[in-house]
N, C-alpha and C positions, 0 to 999 in steps of 0.2 A: 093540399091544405092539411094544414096538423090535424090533430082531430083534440089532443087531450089540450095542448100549450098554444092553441089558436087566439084566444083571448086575452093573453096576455104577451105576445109577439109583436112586435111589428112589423109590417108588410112586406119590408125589403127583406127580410131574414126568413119569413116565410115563404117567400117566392125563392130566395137562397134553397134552402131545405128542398125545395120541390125541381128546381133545375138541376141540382147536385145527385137526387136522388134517379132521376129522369135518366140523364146521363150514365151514371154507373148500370141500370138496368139494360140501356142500349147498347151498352159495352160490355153486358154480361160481368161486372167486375165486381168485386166484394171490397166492402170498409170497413178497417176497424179502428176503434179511437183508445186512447194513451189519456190521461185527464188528469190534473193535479188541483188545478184552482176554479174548473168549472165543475167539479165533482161527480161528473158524467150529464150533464146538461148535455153535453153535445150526442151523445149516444142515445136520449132522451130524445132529441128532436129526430135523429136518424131512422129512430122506429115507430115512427108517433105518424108516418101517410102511409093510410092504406093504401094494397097493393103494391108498394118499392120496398117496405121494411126489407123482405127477403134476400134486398143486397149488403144487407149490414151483417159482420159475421161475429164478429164480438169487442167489448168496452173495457178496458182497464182504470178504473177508480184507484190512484195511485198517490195517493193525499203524502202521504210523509217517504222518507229516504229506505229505509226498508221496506217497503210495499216498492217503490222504481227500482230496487234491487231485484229481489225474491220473485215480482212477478213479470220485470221485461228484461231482467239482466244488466240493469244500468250498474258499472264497476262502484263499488262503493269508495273507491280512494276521488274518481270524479265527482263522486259527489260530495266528497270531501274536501278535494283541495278547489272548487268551480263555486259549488252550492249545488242546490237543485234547481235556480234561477239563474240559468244559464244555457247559450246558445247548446253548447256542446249536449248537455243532458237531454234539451226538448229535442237533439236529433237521436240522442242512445233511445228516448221513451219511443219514437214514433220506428226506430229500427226495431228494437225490441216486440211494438206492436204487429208488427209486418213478420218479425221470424214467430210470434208464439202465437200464430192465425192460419186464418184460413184465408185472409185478403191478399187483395191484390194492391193495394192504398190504404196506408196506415196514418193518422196526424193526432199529433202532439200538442197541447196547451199545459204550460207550466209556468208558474206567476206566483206575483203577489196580486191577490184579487181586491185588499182593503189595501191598511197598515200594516207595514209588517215590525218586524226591528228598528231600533238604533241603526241607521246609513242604510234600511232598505229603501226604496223608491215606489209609492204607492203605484199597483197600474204598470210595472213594468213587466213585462208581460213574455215569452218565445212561442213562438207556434211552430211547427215543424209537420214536414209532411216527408214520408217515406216511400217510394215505392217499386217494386221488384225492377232491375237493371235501367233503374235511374239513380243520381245523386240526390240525395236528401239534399229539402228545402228547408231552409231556417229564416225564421222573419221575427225580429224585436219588434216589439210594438210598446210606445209609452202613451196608454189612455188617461195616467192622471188620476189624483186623488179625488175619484169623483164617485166613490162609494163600492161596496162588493156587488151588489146587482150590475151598474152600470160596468163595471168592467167585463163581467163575468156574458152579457151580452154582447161588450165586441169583442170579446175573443170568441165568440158563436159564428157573428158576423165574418170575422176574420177570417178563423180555422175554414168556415163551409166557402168563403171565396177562394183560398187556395186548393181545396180540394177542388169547384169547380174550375180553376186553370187549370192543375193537374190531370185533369177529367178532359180536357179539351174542348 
């Protein structure tokens, strides 16, 4: 159970959090997260149950196009000629997470969380999971203009189910 973000979670993402964490401890493996539209919520819940935090090895808070430069290597002509909302980027965020770590399992959220632009699509969302001599996983996901909280929850949802597949 979380201990700080227990009260305002719901259940299934809670029990998420706890079998993701459960697993990696079993597996002796390390996570670290890449974050654009969840602004480290998910590295937030990662360290928030006693006794697992210790598999979490570190969190990239990577809001704008220079920050997924400067600190995961994402090429900045990708994220010029793509966006940053795009499959291609949420797999550079979660490779980059995975080479400037200590893990063994890196994943990636980058989105639009509200509104964004003229022709953006509220809720469209990439997650991405990285990890050492596998291919990166990339998954769109369109949750819909149904608020920044509400999105910014299932891609919590989302990211910790693919790391639990990942995880076996």
């Amino acid at each position: 159970m979380t201990e700080t973000l227990s009260a305002t979670l719901p259940n299934d993402v809670e029990h998420l959090v706890a079998v993701v964490l459960k697993k990696a401890c079993e597996q002796e493996l390390k996570l670290a997260t890449a974050e654009s539209c969840t602004g480290g919520l998910l590295a937030s819940l990662l360290t928030d149950v006693e006794g697992c935090a210790h598999v979490f090895d570190r969190g990239f808070v990577v809001y704008t196009n220079d920050a997924k430069t400067d600190l995961l290597g994402v090429a900045p002509e990708v994220l010029a000629r793509l966006t940053a909302v795009s499959p291609e980027v949420a797999a550079a965020m979660a490779t980059g997470a995975l080479l400037r770590s200590d893990a063994d399992i890196a994943v990636a959220v980058t989105g639009f969380a509200g509104r964004g632009g003229p022709g953006e699509e509220p809720g469209l969302v990439y997650i991405a999971v990285a990890q050492a001599g596998r291919a990166s996983r990339v998954e769109e996901q369109h949750f819909g203009d149904v608020g920044r909280g509400a999105v910014r929850l299932a891609c919590l949802r989302h990211a910790l189910k693919m790391l639990q597949d990942s995880l076996g």
